[in-house]
N, CA, C and O atoms as CSV, one atom per row, in Angstrom:
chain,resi,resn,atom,element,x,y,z
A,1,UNK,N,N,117.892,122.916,87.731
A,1,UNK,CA,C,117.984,122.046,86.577
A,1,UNK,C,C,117.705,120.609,87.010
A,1,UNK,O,O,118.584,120.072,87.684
A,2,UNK,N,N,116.698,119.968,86.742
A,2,UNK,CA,C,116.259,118.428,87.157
A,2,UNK,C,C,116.942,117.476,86.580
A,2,UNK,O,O,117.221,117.736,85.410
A,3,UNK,N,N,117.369,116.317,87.026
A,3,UNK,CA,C,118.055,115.748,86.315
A,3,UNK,C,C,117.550,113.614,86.597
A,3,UNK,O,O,118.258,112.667,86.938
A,4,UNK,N,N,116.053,113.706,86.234
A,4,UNK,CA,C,115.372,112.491,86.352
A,4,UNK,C,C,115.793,111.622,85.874
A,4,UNK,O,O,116.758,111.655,85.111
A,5,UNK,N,N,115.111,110.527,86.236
A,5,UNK,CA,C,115.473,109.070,85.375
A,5,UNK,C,C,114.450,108.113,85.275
A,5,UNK,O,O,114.236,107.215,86.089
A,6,UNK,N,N,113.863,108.329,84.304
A,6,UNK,CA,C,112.564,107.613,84.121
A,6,UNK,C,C,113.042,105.827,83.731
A,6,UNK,O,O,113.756,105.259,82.904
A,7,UNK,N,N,112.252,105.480,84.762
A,7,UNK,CA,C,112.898,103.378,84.590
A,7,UNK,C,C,111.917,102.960,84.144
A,7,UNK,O,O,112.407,102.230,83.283
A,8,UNK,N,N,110.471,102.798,84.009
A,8,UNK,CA,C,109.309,102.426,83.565
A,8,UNK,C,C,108.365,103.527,83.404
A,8,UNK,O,O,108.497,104.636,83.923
A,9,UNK,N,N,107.384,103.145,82.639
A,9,UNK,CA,C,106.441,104.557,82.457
A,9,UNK,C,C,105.678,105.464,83.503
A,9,UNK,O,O,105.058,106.503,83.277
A,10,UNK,N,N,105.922,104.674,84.965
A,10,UNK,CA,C,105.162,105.042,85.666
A,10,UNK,C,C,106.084,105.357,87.281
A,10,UNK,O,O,105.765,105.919,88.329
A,11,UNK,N,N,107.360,104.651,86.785
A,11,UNK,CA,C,108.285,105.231,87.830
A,11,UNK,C,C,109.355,105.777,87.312
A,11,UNK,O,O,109.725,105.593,86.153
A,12,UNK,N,N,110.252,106.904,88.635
A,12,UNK,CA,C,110.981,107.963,88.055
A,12,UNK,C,C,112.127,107.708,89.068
A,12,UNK,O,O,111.730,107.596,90.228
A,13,UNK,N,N,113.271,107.609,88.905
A,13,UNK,CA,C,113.856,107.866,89.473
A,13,UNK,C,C,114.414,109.841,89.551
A,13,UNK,O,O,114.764,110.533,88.595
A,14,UNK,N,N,114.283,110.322,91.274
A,14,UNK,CA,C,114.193,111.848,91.380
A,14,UNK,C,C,115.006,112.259,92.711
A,14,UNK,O,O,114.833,113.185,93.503
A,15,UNK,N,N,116.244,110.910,92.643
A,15,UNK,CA,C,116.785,111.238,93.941
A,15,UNK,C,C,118.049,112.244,93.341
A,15,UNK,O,O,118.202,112.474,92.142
A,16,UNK,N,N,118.684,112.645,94.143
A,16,UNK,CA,C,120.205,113.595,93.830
A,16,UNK,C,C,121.641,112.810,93.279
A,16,UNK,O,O,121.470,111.606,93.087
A,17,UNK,N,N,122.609,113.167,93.084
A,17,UNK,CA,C,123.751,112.150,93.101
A,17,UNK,C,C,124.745,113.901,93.553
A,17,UNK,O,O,124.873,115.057,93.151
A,18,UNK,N,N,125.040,113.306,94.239
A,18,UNK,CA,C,125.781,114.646,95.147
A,18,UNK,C,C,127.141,114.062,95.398
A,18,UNK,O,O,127.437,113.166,96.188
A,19,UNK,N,N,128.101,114.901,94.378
A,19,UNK,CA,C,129.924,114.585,93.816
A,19,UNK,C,C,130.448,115.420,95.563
A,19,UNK,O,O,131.526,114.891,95.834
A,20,UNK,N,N,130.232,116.012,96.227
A,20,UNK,CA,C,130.410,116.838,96.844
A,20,UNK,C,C,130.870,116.190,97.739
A,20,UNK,O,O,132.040,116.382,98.069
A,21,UNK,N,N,130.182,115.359,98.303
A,21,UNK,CA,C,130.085,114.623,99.931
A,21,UNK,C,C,131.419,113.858,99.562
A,21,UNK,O,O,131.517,113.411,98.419
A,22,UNK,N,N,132.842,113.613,100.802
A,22,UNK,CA,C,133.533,113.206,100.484
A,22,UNK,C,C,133.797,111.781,101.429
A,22,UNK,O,O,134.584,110.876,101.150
A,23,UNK,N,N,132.890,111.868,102.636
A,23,UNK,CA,C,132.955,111.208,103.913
A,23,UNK,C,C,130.782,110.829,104.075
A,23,UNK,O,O,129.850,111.567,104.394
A,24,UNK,N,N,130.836,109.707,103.758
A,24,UNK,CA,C,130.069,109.384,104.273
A,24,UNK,C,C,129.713,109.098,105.725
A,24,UNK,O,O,130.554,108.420,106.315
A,25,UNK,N,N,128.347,109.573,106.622
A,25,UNK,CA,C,128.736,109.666,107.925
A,25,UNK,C,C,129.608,110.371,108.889
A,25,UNK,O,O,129.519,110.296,110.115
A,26,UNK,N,N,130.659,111.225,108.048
A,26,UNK,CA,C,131.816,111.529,108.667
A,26,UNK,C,C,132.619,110.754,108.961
A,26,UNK,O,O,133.473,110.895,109.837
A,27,UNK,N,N,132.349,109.277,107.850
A,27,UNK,CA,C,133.267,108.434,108.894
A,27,UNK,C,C,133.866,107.774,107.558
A,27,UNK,O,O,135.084,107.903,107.443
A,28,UNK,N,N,133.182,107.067,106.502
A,28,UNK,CA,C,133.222,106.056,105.147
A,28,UNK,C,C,133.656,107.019,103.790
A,28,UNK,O,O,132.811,107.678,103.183
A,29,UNK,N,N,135.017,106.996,103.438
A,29,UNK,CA,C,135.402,107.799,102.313
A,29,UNK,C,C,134.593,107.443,101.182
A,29,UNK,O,O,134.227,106.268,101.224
A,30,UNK,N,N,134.191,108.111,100.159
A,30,UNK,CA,C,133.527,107.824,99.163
A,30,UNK,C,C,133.916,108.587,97.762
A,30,UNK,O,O,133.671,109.724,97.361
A,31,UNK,N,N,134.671,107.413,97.152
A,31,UNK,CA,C,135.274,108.295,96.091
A,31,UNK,C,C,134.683,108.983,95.162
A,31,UNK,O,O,135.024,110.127,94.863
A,32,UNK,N,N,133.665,108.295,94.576
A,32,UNK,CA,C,132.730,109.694,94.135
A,32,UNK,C,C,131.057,109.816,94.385
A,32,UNK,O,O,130.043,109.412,93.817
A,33,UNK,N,N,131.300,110.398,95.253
A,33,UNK,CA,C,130.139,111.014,96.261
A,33,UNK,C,C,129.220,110.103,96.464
A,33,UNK,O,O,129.628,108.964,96.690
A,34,UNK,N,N,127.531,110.384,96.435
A,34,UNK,CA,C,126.534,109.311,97.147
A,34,UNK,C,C,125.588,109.748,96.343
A,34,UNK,O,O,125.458,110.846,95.800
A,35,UNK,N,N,124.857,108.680,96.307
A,35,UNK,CA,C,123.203,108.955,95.695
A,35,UNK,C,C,122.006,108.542,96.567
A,35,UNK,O,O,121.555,107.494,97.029
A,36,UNK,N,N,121.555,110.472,96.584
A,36,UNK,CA,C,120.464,110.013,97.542
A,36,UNK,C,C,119.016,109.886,96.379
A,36,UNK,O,O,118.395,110.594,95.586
A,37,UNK,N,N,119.017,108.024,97.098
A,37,UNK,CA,C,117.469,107.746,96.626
A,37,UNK,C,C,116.297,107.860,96.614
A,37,UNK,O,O,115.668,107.876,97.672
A,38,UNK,N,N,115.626,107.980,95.273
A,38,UNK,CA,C,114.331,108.606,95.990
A,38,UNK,C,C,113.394,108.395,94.665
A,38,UNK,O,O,113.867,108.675,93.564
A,39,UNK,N,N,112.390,108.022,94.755
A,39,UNK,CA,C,111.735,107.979,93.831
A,39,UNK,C,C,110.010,108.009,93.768
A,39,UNK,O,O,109.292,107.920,94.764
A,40,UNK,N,N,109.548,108.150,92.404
A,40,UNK,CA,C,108.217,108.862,92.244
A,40,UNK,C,C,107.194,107.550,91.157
A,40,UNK,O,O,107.369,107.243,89.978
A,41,UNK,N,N,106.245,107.081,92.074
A,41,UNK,CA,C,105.387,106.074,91.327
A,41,UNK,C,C,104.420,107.246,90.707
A,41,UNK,O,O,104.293,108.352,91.232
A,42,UNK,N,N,103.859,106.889,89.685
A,42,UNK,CA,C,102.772,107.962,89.195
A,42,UNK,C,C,101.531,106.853,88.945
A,42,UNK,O,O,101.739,105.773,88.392
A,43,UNK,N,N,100.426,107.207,89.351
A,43,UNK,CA,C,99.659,106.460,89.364
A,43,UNK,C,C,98.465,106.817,89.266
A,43,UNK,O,O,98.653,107.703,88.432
A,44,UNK,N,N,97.417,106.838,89.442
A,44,UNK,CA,C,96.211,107.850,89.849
A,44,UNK,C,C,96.421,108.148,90.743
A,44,UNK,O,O,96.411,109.378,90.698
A,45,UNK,N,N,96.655,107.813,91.737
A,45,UNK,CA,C,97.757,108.862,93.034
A,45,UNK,C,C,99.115,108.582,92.882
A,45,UNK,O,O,99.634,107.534,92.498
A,46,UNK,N,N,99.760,109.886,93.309
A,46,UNK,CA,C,101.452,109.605,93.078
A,46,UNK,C,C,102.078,109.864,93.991
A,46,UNK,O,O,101.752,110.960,94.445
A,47,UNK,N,N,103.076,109.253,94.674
A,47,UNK,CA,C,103.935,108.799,95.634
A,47,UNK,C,C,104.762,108.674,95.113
A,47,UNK,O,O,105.007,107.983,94.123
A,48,UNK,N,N,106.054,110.126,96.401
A,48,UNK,CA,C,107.225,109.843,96.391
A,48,UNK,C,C,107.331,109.031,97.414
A,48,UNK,O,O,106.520,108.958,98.337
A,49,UNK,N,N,108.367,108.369,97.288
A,49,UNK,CA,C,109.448,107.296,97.961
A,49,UNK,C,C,110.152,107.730,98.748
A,49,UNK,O,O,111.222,107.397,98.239
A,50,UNK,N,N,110.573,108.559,100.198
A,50,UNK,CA,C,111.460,109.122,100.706
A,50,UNK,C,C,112.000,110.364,100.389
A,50,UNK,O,O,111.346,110.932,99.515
A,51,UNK,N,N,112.940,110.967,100.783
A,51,UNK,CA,C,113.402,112.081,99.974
A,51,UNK,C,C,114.976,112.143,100.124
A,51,UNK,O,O,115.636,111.105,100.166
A,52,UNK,N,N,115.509,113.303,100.198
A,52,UNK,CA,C,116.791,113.522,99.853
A,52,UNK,C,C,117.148,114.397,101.192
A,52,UNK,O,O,116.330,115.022,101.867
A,53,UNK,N,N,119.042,114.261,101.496
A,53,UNK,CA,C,119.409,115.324,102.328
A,53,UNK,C,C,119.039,116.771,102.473
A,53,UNK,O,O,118.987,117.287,101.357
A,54,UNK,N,N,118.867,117.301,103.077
A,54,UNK,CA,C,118.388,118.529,103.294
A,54,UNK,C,C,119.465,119.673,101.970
A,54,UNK,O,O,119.031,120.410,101.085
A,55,UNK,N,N,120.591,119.440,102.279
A,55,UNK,CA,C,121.521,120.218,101.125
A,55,UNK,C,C,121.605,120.171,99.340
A,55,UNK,O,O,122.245,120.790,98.490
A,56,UNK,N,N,120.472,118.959,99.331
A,56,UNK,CA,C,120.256,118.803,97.780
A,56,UNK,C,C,118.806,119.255,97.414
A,56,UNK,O,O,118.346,118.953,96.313
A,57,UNK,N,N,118.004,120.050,98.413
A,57,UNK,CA,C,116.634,120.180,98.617
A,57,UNK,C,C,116.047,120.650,96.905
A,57,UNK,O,O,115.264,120.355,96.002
A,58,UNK,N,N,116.858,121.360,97.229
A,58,UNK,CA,C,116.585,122.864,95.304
A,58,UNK,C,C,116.174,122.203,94.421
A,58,UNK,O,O,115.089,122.224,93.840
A,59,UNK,N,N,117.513,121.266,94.234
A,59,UNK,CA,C,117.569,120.081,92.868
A,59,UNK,C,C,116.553,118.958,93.206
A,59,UNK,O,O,115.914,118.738,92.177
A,60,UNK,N,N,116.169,118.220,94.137
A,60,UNK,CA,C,115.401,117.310,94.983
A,60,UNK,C,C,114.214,118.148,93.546
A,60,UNK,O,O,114.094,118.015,92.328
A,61,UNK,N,N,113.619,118.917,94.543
A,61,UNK,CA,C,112.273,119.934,94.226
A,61,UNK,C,C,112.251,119.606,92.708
A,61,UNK,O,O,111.365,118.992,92.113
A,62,UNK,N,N,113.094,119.994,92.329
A,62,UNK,CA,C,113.270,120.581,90.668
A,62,UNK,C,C,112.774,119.300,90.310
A,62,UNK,O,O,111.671,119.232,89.769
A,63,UNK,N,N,113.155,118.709,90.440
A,63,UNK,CA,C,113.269,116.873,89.791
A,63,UNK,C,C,111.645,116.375,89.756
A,63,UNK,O,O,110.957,116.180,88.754
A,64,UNK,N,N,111.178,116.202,91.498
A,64,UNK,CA,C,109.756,116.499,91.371
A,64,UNK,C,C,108.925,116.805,90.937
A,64,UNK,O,O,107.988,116.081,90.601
A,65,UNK,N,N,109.030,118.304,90.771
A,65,UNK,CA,C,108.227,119.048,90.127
A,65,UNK,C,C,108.027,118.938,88.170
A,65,UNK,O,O,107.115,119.277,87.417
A,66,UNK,N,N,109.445,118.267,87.933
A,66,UNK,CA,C,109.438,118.162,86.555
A,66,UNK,C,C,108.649,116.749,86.232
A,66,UNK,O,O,107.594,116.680,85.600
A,67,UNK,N,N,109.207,115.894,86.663
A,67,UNK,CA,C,108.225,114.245,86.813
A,67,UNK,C,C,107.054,114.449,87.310
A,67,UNK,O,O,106.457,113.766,86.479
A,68,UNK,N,N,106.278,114.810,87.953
A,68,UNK,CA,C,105.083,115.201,88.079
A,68,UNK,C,C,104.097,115.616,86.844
A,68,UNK,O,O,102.931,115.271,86.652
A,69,UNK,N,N,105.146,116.672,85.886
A,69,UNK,CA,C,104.461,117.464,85.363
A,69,UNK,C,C,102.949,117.923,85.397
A,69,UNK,O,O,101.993,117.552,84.716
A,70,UNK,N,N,103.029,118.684,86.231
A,70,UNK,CA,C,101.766,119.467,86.684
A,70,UNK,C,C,100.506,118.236,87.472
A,70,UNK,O,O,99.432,118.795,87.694
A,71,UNK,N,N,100.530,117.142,87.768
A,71,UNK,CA,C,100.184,116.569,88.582
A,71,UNK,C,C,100.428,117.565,89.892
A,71,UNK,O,O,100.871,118.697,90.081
A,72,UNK,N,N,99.846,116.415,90.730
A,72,UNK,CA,C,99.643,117.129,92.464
A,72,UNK,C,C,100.432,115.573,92.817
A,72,UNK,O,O,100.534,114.613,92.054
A,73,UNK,N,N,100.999,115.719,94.424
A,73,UNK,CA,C,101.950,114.797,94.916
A,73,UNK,C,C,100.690,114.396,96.468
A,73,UNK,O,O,100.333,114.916,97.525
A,74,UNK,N,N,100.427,113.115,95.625
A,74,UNK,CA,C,99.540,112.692,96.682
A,74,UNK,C,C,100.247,112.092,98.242
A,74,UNK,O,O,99.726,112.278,99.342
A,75,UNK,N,N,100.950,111.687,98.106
A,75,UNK,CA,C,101.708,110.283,98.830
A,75,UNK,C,C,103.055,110.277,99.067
A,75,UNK,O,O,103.805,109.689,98.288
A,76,UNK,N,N,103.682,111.144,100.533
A,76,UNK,CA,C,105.239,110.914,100.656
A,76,UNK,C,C,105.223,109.802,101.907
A,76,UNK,O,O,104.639,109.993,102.974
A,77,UNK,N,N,106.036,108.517,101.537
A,77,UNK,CA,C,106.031,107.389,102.108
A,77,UNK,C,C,107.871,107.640,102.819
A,77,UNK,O,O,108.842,107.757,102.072
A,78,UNK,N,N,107.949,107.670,104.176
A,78,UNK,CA,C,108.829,107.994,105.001
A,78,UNK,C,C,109.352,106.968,105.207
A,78,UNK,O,O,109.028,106.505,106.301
A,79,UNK,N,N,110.414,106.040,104.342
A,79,UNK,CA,C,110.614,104.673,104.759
A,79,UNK,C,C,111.732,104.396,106.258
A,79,UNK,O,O,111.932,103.370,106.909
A,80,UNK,N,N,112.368,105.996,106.425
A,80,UNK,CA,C,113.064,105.647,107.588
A,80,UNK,C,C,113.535,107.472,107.431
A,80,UNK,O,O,113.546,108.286,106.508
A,81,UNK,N,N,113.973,107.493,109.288
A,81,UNK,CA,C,114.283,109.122,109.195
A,81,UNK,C,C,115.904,109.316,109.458
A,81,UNK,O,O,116.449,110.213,110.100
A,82,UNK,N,N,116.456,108.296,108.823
A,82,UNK,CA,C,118.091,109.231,108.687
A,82,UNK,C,C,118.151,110.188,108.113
A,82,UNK,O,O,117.271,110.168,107.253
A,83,UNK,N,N,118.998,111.534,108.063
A,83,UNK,CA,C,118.874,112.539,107.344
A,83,UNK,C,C,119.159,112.672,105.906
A,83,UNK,O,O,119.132,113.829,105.485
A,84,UNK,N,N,119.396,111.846,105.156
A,84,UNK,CA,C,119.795,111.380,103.781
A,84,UNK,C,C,118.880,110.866,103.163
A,84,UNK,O,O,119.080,110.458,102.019
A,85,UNK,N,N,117.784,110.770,103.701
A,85,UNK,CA,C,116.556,110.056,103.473
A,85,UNK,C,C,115.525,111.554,104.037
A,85,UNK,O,O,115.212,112.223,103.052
A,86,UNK,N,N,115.247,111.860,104.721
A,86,UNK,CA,C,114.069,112.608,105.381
A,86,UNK,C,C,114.810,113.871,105.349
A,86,UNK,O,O,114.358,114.531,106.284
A,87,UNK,N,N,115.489,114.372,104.900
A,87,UNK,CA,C,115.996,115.672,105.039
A,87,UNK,C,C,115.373,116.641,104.611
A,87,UNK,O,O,115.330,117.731,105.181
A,88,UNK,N,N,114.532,116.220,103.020
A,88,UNK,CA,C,114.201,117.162,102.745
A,88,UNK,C,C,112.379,116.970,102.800
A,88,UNK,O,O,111.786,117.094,101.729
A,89,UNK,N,N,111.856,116.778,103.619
A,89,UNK,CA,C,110.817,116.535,104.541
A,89,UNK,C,C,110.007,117.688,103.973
A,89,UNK,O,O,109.339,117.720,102.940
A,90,UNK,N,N,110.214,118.611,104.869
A,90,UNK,CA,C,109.667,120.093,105.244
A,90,UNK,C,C,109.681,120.880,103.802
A,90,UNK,O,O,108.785,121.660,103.480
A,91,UNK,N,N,111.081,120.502,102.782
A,91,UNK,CA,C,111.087,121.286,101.326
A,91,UNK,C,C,109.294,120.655,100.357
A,91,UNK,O,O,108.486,121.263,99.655
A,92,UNK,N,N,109.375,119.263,100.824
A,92,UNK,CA,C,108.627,118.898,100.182
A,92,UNK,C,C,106.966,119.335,100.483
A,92,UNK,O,O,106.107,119.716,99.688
A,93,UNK,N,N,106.916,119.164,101.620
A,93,UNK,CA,C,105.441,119.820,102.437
A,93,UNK,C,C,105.399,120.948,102.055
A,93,UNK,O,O,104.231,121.260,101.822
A,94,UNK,N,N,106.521,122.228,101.751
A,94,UNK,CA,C,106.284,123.343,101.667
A,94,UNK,C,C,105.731,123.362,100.166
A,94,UNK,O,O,104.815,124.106,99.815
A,95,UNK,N,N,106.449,122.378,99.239
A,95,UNK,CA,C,105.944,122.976,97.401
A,95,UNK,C,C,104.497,121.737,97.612
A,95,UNK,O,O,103.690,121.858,96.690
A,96,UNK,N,N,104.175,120.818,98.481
A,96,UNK,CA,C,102.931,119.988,98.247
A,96,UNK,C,C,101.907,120.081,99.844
A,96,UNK,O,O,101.456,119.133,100.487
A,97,UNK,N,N,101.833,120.966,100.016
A,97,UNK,CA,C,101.096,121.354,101.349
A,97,UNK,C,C,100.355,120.231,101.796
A,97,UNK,O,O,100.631,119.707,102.875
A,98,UNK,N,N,99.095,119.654,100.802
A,98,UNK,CA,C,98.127,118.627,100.907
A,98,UNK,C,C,98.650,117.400,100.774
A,98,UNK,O,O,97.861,116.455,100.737
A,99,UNK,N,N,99.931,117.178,100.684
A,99,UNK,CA,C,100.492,115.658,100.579
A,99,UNK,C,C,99.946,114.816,101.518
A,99,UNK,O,O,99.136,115.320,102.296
A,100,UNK,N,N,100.289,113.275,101.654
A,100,UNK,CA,C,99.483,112.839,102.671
A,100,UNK,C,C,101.229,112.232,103.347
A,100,UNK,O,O,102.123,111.724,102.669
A,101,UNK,N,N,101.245,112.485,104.685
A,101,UNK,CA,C,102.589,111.747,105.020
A,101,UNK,C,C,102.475,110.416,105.334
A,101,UNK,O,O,101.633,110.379,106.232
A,102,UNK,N,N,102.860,109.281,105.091
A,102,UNK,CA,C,102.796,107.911,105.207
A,102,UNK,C,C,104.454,107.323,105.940
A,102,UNK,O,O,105.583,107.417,105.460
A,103,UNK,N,N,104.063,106.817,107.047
A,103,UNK,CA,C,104.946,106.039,107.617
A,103,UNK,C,C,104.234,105.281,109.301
A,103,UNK,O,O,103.004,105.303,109.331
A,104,UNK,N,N,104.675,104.891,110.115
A,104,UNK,CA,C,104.993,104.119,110.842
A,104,UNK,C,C,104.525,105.177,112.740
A,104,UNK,O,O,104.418,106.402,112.806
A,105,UNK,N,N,104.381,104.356,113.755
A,105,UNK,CA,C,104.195,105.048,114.806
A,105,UNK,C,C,105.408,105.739,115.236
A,105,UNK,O,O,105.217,106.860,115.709
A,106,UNK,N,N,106.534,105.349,115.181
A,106,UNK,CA,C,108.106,105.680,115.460
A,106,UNK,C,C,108.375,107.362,114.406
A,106,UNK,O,O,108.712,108.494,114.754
A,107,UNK,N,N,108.026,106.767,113.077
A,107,UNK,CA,C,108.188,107.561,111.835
A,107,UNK,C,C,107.203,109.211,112.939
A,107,UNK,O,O,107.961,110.148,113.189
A,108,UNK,N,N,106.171,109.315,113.286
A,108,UNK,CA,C,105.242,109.941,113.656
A,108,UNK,C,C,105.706,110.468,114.154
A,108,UNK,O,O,106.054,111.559,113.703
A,109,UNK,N,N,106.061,110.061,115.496
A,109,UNK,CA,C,106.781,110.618,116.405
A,109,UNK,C,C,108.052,111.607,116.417
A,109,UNK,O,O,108.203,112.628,117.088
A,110,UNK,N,N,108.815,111.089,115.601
A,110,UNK,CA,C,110.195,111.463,115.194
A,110,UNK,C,C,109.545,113.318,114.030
A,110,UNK,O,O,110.067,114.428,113.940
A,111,UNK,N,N,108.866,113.004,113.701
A,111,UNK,CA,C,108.332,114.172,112.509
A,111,UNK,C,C,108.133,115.320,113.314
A,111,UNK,O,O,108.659,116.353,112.899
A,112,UNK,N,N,107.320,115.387,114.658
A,112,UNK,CA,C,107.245,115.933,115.425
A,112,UNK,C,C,108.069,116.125,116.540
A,112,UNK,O,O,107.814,116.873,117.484
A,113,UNK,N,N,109.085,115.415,116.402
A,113,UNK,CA,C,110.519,116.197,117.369
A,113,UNK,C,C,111.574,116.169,116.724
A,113,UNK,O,O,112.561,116.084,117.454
A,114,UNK,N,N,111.822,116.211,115.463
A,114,UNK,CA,C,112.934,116.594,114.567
A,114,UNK,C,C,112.177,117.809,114.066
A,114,UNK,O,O,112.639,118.813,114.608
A,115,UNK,N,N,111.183,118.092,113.232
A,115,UNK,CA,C,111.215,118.498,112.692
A,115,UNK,C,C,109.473,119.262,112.539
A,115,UNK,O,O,108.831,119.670,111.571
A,116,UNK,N,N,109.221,119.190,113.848
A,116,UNK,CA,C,108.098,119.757,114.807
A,116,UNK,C,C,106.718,119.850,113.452
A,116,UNK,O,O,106.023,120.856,113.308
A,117,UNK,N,N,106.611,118.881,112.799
A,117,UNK,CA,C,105.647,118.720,111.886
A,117,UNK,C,C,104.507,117.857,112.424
A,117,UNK,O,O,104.569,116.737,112.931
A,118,UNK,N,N,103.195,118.832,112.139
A,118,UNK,CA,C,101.972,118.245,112.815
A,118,UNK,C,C,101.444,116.553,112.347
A,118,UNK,O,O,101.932,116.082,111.319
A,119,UNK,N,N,100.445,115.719,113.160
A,119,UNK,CA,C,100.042,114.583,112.654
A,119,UNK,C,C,98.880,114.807,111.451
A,119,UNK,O,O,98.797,114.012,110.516
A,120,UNK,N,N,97.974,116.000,111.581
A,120,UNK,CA,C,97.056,116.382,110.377
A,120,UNK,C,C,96.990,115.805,109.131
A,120,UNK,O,O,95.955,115.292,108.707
A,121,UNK,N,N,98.515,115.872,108.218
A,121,UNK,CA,C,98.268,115.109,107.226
A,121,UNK,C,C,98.806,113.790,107.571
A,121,UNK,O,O,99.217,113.361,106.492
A,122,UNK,N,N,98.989,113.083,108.291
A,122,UNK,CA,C,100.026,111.596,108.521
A,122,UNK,C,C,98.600,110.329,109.074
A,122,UNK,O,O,97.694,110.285,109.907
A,123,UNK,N,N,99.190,109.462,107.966
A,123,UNK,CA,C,98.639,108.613,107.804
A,123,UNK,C,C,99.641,107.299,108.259
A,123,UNK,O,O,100.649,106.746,107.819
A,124,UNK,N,N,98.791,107.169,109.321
A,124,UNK,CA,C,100.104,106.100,109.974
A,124,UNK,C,C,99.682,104.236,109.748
A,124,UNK,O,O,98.585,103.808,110.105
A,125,UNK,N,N,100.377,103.648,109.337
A,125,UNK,CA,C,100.552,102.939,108.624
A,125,UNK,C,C,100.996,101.363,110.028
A,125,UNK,O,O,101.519,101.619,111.113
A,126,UNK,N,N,100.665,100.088,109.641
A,126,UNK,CA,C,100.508,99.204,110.316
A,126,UNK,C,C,101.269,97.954,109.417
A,126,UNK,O,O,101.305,98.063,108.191
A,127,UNK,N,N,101.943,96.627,110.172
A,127,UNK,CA,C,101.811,95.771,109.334
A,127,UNK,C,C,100.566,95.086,108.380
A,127,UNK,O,O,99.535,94.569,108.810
A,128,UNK,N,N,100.956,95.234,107.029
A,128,UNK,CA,C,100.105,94.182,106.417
A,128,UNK,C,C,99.511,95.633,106.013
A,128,UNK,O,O,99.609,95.655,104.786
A,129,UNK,N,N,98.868,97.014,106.498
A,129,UNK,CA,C,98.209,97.688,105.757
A,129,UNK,C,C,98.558,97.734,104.104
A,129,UNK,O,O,99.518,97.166,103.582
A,130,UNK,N,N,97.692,98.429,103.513
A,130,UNK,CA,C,97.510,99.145,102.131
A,130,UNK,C,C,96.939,100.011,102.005
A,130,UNK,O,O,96.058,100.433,102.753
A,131,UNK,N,N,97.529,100.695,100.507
A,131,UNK,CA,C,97.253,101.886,100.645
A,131,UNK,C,C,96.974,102.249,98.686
A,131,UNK,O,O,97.915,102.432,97.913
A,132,UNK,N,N,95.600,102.270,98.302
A,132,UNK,CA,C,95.437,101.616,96.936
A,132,UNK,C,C,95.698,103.050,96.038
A,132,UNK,O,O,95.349,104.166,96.421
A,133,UNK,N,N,96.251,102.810,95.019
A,133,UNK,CA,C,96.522,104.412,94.190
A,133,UNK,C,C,96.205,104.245,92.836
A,133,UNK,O,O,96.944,104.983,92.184
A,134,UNK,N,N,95.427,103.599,92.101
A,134,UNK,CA,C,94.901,103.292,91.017
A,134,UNK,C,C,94.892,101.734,90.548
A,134,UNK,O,O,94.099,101.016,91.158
A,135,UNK,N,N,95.699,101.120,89.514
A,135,UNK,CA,C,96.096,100.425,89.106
A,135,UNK,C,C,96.853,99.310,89.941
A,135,UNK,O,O,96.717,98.105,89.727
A,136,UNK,N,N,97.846,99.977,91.133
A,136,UNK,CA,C,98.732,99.291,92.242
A,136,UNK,C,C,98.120,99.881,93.332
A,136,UNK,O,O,97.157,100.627,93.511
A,137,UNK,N,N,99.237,99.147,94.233
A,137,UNK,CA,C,98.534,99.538,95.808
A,137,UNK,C,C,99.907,99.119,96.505
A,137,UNK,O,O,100.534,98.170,96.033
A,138,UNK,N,N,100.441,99.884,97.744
A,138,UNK,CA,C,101.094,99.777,98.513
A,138,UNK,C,C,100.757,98.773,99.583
A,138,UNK,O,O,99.654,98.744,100.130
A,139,UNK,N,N,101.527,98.133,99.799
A,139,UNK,CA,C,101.325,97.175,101.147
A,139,UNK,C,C,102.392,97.522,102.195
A,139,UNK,O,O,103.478,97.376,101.634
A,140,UNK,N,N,102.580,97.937,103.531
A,140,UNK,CA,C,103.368,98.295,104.376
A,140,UNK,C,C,103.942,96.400,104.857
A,140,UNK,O,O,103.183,95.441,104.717
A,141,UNK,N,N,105.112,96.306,105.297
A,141,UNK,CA,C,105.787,95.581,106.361
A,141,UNK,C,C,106.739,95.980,106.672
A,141,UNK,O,O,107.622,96.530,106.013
A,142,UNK,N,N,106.634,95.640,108.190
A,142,UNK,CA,C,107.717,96.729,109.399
A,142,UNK,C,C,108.950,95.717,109.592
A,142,UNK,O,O,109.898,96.028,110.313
């Protein structure tokens, strides 16, 4: 069951809000749970924004797949690999095979020893690059 949040016509919010988690880190109580962020520009190419913990993967997907609507997911931009963020990595490659992965030389590296994912689709990214998707365009700074 997806449970989106459309903020402008062209972005979605498609991260989780997970009541569950009671300890952030194992360490930071959190009285009611965490929201993992994540979100979807639609554009003539569309880019998600990071993704979600590995344990919200299902719902993650669902959310996606509904904001998309039948679009293809050009663009997952890896803004950092804590697991609350990159967890659900591999869920996403598996429902968008041809995605393009976007992040950083560190980001690269880490893909391939967490989570033994090839460089093939990764598009590694520099200060000051861009990355144009219709109408907007991404600009990277590290």
């Amino acid at each position: 069951m997806y449970s989106c949040r459309k903020l402008r016509d062209d972005l979605v919010y498609v991260g989780v809000e997970d009541r569950r988690l009671h300890l952030f880190e194992n360490l930071f109580p959190l009285d009611r749970g965490v929201s993992y962020n994540s979100y979807l520009l639609l554009d003539e190419k569309t880019v998600l924004l990071d993704t979600c913990d590995q344990t919200v993967s299902r719902h993650f997907i669902e959310n996606i797949e509904f904001a998309l609507a039948g679009k293809t997911l050009d663009y997952l931009v890896i803004n950092h690999m804590e697991p609350d963020h990159s967890g659900s990595i591999r869920s996403t490659i598996a429902k968008y095979p041809d995605v393009k992965i976007v992040g950083n030389k560190k980001t690269k590296e880490m893909l391939q020893l967490f989570y033994e994912i090839s460089d093939e689709n990764f598009i590694e990214v520099k200060e000051g690059d861009k990355i144009e998707l219709g109408k907007r365009s991404l600009q990277f700074h590290m």
